[in-house]
Each structure stands twice: as structure tokens, then as C-alpha cells.
Backbone bond lengths (Angstrom), bond angles and torsions (degrees), N, CA, C in turn:
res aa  C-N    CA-C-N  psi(-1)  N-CA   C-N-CA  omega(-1)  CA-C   N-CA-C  phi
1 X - - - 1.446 - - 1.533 111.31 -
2 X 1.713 104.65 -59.60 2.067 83.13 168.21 0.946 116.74 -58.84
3 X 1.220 126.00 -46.84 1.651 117.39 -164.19 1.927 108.72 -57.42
4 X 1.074 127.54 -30.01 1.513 138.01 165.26 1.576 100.40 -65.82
5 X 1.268 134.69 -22.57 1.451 135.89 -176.14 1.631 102.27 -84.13
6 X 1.175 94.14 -52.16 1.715 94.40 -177.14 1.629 121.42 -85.07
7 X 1.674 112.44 -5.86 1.301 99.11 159.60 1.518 107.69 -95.51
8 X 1.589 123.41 -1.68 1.373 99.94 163.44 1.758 108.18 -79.02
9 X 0.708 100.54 -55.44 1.804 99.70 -169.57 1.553 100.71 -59.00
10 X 1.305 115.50 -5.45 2.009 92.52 163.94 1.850 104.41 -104.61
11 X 1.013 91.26 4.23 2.124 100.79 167.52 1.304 88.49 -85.21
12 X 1.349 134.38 -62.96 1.549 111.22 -126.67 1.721 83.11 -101.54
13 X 1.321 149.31 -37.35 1.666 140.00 120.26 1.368 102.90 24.37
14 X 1.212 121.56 -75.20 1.129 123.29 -175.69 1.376 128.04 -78.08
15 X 1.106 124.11 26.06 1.556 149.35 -167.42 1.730 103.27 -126.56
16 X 1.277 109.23 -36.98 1.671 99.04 -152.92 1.395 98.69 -97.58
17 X 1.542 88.93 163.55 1.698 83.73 -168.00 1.288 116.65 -114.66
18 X 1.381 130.01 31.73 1.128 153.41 159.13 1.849 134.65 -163.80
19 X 1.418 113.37 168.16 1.454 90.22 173.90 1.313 130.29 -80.20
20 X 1.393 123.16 4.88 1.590 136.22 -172.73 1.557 105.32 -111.36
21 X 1.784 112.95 29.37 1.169 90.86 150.54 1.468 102.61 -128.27
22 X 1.477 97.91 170.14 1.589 120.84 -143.46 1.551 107.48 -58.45
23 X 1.596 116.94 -33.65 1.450 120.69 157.01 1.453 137.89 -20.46
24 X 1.519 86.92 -67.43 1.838 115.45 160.55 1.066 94.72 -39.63
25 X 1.355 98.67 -111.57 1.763 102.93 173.52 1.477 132.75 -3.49
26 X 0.717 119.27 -19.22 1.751 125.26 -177.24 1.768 94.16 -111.55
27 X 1.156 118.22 -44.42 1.643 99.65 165.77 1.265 132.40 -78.09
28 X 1.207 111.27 -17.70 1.179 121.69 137.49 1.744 125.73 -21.07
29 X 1.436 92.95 -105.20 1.754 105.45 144.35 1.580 125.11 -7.57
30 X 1.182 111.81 -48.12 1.397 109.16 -172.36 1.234 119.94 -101.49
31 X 1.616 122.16 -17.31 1.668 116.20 148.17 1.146 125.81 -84.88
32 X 1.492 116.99 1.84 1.634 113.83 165.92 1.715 95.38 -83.26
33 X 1.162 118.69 -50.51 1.716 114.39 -179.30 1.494 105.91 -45.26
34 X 1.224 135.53 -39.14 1.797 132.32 -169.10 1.289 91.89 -92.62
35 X 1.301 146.42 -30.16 1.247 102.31 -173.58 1.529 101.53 -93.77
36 X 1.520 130.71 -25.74 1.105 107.67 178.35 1.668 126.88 -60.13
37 X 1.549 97.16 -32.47 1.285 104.88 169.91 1.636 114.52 -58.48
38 X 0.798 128.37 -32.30 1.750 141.30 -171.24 1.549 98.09 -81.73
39 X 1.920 122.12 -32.27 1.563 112.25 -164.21 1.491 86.47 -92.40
40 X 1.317 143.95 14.63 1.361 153.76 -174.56 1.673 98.96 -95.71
41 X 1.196 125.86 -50.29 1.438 135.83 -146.10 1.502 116.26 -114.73
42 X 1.734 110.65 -27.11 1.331 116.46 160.92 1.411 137.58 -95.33
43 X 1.279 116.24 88.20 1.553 113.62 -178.31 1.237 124.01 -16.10
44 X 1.726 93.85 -62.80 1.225 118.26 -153.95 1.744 109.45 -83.95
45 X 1.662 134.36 -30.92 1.183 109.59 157.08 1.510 109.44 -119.99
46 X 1.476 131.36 62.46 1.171 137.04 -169.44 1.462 106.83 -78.04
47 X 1.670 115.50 -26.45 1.586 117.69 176.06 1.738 100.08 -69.01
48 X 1.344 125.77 -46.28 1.393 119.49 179.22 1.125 111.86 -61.05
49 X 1.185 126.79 -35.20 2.105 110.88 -173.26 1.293 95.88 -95.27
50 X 1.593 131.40 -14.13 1.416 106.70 -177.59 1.898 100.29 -82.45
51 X 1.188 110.64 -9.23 1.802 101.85 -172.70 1.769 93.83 -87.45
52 X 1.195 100.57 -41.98 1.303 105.99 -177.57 1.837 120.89 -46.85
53 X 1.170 103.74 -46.33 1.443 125.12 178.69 1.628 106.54 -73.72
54 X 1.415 122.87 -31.72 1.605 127.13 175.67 1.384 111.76 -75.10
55 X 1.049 113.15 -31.09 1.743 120.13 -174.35 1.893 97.58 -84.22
56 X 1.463 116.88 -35.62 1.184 97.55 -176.89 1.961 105.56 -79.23
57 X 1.377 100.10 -14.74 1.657 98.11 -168.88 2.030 88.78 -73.37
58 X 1.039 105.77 -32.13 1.378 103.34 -158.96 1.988 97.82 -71.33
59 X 0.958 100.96 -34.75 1.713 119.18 169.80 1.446 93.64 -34.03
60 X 1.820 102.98 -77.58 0.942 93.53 -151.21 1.726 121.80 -86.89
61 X 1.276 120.33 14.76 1.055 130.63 -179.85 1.423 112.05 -89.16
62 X 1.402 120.46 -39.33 1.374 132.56 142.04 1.781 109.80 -13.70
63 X 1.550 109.05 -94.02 1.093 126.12 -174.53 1.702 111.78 -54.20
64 X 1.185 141.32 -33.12 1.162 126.54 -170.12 1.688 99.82 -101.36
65 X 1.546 129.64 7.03 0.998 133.59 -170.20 1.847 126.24 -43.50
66 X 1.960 77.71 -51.82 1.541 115.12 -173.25 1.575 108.85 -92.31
67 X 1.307 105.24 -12.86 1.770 88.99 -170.41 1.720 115.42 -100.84
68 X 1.195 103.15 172.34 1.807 103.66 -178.85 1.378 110.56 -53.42
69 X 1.305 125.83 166.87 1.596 126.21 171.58 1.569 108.85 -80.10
70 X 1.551 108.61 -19.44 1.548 98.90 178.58 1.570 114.77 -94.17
71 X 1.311 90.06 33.67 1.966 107.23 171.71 1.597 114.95 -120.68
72 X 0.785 99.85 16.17 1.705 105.70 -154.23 1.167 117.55 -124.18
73 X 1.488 129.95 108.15 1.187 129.57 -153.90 1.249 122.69 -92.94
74 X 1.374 119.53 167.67 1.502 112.57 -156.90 1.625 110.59 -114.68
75 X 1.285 138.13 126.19 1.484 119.76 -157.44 1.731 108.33 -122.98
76 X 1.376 158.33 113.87 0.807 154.10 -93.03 1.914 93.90 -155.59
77 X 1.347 135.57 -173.20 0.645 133.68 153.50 2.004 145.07 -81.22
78 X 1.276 118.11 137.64 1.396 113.25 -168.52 1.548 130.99 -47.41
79 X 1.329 110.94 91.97 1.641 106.10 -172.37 1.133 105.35 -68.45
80 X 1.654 105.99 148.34 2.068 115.09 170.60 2.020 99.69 58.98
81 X 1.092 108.82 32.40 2.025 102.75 -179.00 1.557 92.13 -46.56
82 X 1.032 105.40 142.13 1.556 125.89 152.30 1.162 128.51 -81.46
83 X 1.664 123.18 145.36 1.702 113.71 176.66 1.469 95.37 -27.54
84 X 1.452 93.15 176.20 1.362 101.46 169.56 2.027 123.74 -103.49
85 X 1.712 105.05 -3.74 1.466 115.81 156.56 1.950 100.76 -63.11
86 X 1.411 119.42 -58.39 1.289 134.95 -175.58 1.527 118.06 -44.39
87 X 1.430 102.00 -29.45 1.585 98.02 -175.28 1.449 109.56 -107.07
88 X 1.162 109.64 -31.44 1.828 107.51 165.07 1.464 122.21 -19.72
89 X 1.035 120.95 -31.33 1.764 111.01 -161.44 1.881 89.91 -106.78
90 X 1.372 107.48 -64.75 1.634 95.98 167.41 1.334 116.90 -25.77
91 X 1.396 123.45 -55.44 1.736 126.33 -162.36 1.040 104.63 -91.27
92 X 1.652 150.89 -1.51 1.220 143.37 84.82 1.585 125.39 32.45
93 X 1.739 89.74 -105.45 1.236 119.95 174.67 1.883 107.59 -43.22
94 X 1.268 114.93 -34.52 1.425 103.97 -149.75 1.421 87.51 -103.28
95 X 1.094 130.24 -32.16 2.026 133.85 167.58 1.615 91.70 -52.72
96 X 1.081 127.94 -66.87 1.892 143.70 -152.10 1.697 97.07 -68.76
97 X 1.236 114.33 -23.96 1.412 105.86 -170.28 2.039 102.15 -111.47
98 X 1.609 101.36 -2.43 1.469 104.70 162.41 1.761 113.02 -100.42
99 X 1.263 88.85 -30.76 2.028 81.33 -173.49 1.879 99.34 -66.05
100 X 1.436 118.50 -48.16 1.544 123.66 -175.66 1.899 109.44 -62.09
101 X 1.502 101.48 -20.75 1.887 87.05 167.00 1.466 110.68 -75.69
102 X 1.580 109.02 -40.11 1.581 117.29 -169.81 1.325 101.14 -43.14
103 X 1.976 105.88 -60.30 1.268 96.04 -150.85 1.483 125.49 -81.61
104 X 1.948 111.35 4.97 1.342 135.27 -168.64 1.603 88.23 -75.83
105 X 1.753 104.16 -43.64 1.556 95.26 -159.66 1.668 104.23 -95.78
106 X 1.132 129.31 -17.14 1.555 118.87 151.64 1.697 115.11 -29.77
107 X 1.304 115.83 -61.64 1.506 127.88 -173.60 1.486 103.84 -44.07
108 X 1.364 110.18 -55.23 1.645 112.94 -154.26 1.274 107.06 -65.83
109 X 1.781 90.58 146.44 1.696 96.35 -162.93 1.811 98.63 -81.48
110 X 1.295 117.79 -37.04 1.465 114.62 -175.13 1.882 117.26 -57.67
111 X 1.161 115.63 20.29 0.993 112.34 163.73 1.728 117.79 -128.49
112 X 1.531 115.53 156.07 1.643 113.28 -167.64 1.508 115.84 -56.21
113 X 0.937 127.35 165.74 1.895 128.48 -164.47 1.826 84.14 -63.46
114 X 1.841 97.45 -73.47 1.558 92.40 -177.13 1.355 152.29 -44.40
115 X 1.277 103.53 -26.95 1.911 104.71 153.33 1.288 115.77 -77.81
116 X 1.639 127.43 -34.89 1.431 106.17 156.05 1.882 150.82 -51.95
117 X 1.768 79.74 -22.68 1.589 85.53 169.69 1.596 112.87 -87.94
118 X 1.443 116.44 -24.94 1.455 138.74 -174.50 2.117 80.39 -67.07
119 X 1.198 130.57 -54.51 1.223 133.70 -149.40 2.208 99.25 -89.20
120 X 1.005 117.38 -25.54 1.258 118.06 146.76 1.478 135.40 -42.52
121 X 1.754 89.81 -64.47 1.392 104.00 173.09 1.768 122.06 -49.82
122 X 1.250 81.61 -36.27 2.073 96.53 -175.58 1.620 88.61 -66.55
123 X 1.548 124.36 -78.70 1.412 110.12 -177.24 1.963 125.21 -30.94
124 X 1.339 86.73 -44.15 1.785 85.74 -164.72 1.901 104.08 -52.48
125 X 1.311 105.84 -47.56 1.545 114.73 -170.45 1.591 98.01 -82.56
126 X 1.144 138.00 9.53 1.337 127.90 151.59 1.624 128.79 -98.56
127 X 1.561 78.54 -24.41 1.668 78.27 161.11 1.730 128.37 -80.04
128 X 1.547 89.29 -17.08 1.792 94.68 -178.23 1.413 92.89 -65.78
129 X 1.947 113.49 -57.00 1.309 92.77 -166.16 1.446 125.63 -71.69
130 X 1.143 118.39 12.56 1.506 133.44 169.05 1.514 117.63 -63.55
131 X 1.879 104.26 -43.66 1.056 86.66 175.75 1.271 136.89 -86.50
132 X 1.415 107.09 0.95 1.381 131.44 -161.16 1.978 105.30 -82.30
133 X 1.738 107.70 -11.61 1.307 133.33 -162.92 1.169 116.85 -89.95
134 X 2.033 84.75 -36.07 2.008 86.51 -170.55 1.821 111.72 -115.10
């Protein structure tokens, strides 16, 4: 069941056309929920998914900093979580396929300087927790 959660939200990821829409945001949401859920369940690397999971909260606190509350998505708890060896490569995939939209949409010129640097920032702390993934 997650793993069907996180290949929808890296489909529909790939649909949106920036990081301030509510999509993002909700995948967002949902790899900070697995790894915290995962830094809950693994003894043994509970310091890696809990940094991992702070850098994406910090992501996303970044990005929803500036925008209205009726933009802002709402993130719920992890249905069907997987061990936490099991979910590593999914939460991977689903961090790796959010830091590479950030940093696609940082570049683009059709958007204001300041959400692009706001949209940097989201990449930089997804890549930390990226590495914390692999």
C-alpha cells in the first residue's frame, strides 16, 4: 500500500508545475511521515531517518513559509508503513524525484527571483536528506 502511495505521488510530481502546488506539498508530507515513521522502528539507523525526515520538514517549512494557508497542504499519517529496510529505496525515490523538481523549478526563468531562491532552498535540504536515504 505505501509503496502504491509513493508511486502515485511520484506520477502526479511529475505533473505539477511548481513546488507551491498543493501536490508537492503533500509529497512532501508523505516522506517526512515514512521516515519519521521508519526513525520510530529502526534502532539501528533511527539517527539517519530522523535527520533525514528534519531536513525534509525543514524543506518544507521553507516552502510553505510565504504562501497563504489556503495553499498548504495537509499530510496525514503513513498507511501500510513498511519495515524500515523496505521503505528506504521507495523514500529514496520519492525525496530524489522531489529535490530534482525543486531544483528544475529554481532554474526557470518564468517564475519570481524569490520563489526561486525559496525553491533552491527546498532542493538543497532534500538533497541532504537524500543523503541520509542512500
Amino acid at each position: 500500500m505505501l509503496n502504491d502511495l509513493i508511486a502515485e505521488s511520484l506520477s502526479v510530481i511529475a505533473t505539477v508545475e511548481s513546488p507551491d502546488d498543493a501536490e508537492f506539498q503533500s509529497a512532501l508530507l508523505l516522506s517526512y511521515n515514512v521516515c519519521m515513521e521508519a526513525a520510530d522502528r529502526d534502532e539501528v539507523h533511527s539517527d539517519k531517518w530522523t535527520f533525514a525526515g528534519l531536513a525534509i520538514h525543514d524543506s518544507y517549512d521553507r516552502l510553505t513559509r510565504e504562501l497563504p494557508d489556503d495553499l498548504v497542504a495537509v499530510g496525514g499519517p503513513v498507511p501500510g508503513a513498511l519495515e524500515p529496510d523496505e521503505a528506504r529505496a521507495p523514500a529514496a525515490d520519492l525525496v530524489a524525484g522531489l529535490a530534482t523538481l525543486a531544483a528544475t523549478a529554481a532554474t526557470s526563468e518564468s517564475h519570481s527571483p524569490w520563489r526561486r531562491l525559496v525553491w533552491s532552498s527546498v532542493a538543497t535540504h532534500l538533497d541532504r536528506a537524500l543523503q541520509e536515504l542512500r
